[in-house]
C-alpha positions in Angstrom: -19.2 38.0 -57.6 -17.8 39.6 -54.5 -21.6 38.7 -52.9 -20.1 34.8 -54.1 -16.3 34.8 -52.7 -17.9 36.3 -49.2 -19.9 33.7 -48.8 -17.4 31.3 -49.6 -15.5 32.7 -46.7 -18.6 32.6 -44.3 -18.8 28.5 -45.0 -15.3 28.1 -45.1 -15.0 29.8 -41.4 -17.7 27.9 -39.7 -16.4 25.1 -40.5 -12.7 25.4 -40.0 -13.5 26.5 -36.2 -16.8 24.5 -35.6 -17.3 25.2 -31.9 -19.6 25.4 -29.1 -18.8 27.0 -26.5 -21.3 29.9 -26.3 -23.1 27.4 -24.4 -22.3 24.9 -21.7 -22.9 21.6 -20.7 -23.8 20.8 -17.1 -24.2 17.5 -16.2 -26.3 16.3 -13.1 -22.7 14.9 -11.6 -21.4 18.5 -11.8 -18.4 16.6 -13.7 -16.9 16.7 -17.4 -16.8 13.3 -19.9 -14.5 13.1 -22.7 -17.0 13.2 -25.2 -19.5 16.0 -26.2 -22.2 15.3 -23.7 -25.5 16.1 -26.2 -28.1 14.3 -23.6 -27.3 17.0 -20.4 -28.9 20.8 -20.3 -26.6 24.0 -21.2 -26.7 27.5 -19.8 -25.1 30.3 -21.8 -21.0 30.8 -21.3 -20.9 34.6 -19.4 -19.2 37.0 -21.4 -16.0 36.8 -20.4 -15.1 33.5 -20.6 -16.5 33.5 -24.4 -13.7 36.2 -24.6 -11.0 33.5 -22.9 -11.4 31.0 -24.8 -11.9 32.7 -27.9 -8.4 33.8 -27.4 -7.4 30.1 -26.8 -9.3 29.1 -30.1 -7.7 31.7 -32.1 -4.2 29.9 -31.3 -5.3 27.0 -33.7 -6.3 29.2 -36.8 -2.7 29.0 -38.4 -4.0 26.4 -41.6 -7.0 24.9 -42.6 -7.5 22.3 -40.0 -11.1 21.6 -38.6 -11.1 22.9 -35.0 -14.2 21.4 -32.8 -14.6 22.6 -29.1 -17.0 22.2 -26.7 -17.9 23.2 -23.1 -18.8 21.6 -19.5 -19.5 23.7 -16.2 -18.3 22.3 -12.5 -20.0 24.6 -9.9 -17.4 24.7 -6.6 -20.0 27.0 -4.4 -21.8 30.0 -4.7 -19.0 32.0 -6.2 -16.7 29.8 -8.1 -17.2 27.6 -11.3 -14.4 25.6 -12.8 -15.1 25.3 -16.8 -13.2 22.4 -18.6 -12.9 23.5 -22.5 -12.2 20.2 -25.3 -10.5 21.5 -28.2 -10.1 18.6 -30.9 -7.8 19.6 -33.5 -5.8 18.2 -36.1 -5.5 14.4 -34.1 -4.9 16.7 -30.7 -7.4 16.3 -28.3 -6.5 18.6 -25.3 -8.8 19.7 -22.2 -8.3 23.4 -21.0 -9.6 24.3 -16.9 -10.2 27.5 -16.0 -11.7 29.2 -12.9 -14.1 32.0 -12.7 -15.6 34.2 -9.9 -19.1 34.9 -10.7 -19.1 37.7 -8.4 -16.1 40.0 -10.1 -16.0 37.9 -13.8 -12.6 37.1 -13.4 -10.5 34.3 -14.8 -7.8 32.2 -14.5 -5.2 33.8 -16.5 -2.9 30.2 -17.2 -5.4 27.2 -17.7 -4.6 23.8 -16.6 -3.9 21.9 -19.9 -4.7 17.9 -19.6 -3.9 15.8 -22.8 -7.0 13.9 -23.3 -5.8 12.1 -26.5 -6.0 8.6 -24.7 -9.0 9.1 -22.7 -11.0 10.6 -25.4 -14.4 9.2 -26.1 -14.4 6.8 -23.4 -11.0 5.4 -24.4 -12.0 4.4 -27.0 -9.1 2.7 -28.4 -8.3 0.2 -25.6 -10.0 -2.4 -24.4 -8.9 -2.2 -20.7 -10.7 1.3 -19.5 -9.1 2.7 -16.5 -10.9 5.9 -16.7 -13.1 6.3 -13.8 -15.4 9.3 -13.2 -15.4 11.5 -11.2 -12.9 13.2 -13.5 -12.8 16.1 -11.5 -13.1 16.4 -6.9 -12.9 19.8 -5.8 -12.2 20.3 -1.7 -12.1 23.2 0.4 -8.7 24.5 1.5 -7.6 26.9 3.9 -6.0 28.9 1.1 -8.8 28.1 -1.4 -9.5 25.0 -2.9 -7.7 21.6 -3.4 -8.4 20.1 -7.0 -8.2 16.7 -8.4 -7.8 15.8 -12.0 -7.2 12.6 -13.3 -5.0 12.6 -16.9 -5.4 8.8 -19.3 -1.6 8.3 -20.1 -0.2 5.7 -22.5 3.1 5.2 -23.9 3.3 2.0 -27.2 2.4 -1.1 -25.7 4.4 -0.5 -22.4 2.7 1.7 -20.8 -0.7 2.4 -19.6 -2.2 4.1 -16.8 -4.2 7.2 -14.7 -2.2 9.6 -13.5 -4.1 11.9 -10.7 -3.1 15.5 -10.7 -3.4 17.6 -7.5 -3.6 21.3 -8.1 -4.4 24.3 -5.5 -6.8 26.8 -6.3 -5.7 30.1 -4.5 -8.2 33.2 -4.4 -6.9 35.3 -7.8 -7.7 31.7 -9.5 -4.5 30.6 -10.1 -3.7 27.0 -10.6 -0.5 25.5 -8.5 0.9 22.0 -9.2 0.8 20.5 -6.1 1.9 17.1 -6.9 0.8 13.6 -8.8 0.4 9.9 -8.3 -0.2 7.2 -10.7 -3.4 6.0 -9.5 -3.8 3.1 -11.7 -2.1 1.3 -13.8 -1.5 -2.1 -15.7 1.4 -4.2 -15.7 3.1 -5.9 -19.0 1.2 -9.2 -18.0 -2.2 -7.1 -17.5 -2.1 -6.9 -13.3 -4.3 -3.9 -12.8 -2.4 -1.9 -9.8 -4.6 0.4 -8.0 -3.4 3.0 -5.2 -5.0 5.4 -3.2 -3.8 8.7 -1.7 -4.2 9.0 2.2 -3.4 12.1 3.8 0.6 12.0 2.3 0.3 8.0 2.0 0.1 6.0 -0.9 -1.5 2.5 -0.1 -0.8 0.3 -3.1 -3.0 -2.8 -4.1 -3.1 -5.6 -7.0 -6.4 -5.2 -8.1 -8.3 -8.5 -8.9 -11.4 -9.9 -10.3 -12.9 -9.7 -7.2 -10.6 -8.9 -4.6 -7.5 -6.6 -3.7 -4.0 -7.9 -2.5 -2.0 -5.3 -0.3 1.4 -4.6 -2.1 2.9 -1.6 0.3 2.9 1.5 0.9 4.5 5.0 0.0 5.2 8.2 2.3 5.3 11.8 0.2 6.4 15.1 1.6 3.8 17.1 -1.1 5.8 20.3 -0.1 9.1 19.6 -1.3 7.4 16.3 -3.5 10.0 13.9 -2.8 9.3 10.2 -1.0 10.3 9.7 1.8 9.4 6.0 2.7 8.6 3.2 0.8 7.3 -0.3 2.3 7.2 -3.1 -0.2 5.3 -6.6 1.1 6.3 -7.8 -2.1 9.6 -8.7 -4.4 7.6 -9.0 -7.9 6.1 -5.3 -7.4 8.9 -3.2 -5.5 10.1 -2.0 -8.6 7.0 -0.6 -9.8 5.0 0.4 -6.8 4.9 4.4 -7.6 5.2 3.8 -11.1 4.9 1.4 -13.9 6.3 3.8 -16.4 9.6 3.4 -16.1 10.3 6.8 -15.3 11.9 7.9 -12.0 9.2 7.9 -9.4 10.1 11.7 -7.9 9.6 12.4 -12.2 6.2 11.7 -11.8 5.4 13.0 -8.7 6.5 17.0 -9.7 5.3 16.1 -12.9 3.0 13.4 -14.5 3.7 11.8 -18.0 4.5 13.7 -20.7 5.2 12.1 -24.2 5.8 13.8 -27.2 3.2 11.9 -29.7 
């Protein structure tokens, strides 16, 4: 009987905190998708990062919830790798980045959380995608590394967008918040506006079927993440050319979108 109740236990277990992150995926993009990649090869998870995220997993075993995770690998260079953990869980869907140094196994003690709740599975429930790969750019800095993350945000029927999240990389692995942009996003009527960062400039564009009409431009200071000059070619769009999501523009520079659902 206690052979029975054991085994119980055993089934019970694997599947409450079905996971698979002993192994990861590693795409021929070196990026991540929002869905388990099954297609792409996988290399075993060193040791220590099995021992990381197990003590992120172990956060999620308060109740009886099924808890799925999987793994992708990003190689920066010879020394650095950037691992981007799913964890689906009870309707959450979040995305956990963390650095490690192959050379000294260490790891980034705070991970980067990104909500992937609207993006998962290739967004799947919208029709308009604004998701565009690559998910992840990774640039050398003179301090260590410059990285680019790009968050699917959404808000009822009002809002919908990308917001692009800039983050340093310093040598002990720790993530800084540098700042973020909306980088697209659609309108109430459906106009798709697209803008792309230049240096500290944000050149903002109605994206159409088949062209792109110039709508202004924005000037950040990314030190002290406050804008300091707008230029708006026109009166329909001056109102929403940072932002579409009603929040306060300097809001979603230090920030992003947050929403509580």
């Amino acid at each position: 009987m206690k052979i029975f109740y054991l085994l119980i236990i055993f089934l019970l277990t694997s599947q409450l905190y079905c996971q698979d992150f002993k192994y990861a995926i590693i795409r021929d993009d070196n990026d991540y998708v929002t869905y388990e990649d099954v297609q792409s090869l996988k290399e075993v998870t060193p040791p220590m990062m099995v021992k990381k995220i197990e003590s992120i997993i172990s956060n999620f075993k308060s109740d009886l919830k099924v808890v799925h995770s999987y793994l992708y690998k990003i190689n920066v260079d010879e020394t650095i790798d950037i691992y981007s953990l799913f964890v689906n869980y009870n309707f959450k869907h979040d995305c956990y980045l963390m650095a490690f140094n192959k050379l000294n196994a260490t790891i980034t003690e705070v991970p980067i959380i990104l909500n992937m709740k609207w993006g998962f599975n290739n967004e799947s429930g919208f029709n308009n995608k604004l998701l565009k790969y690559p998910l992840i750019e990774v640039k050398k800095s003179e301090s260590g590394y410059i990285v680019f993350l790009k968050e699917r945000v959404h808000d009822g029927n009002i809002y919908n967008a990308v917001i692009t999240k800039i983050y340093s990389l310093n040598k002990e692995l720790a993530f800084d918040l540098k700042f973020c942009y909306e980088e697209i996003s659609l309108t109430l009527n459906n106009q798709k506006i697209k803008r792309i960062l230049d240096n500290n400039a944000i050149l903002v564009f109605e994206e159409k079927d088949t062209s792109f009409e110039y709508l202004g431009r924005i000037e950040i200071d990314p030190k002290t993440k406050t804008i300091i000059k707008k230029e708006c070619l026109s009166q329909e769009f001056c109102q929403i050319l940072f932002t579409t999501s009603g929040k306060e523009d300097e809001y979603i520079l230090k920030n992003g979108f947050t929403t509580e659902y």
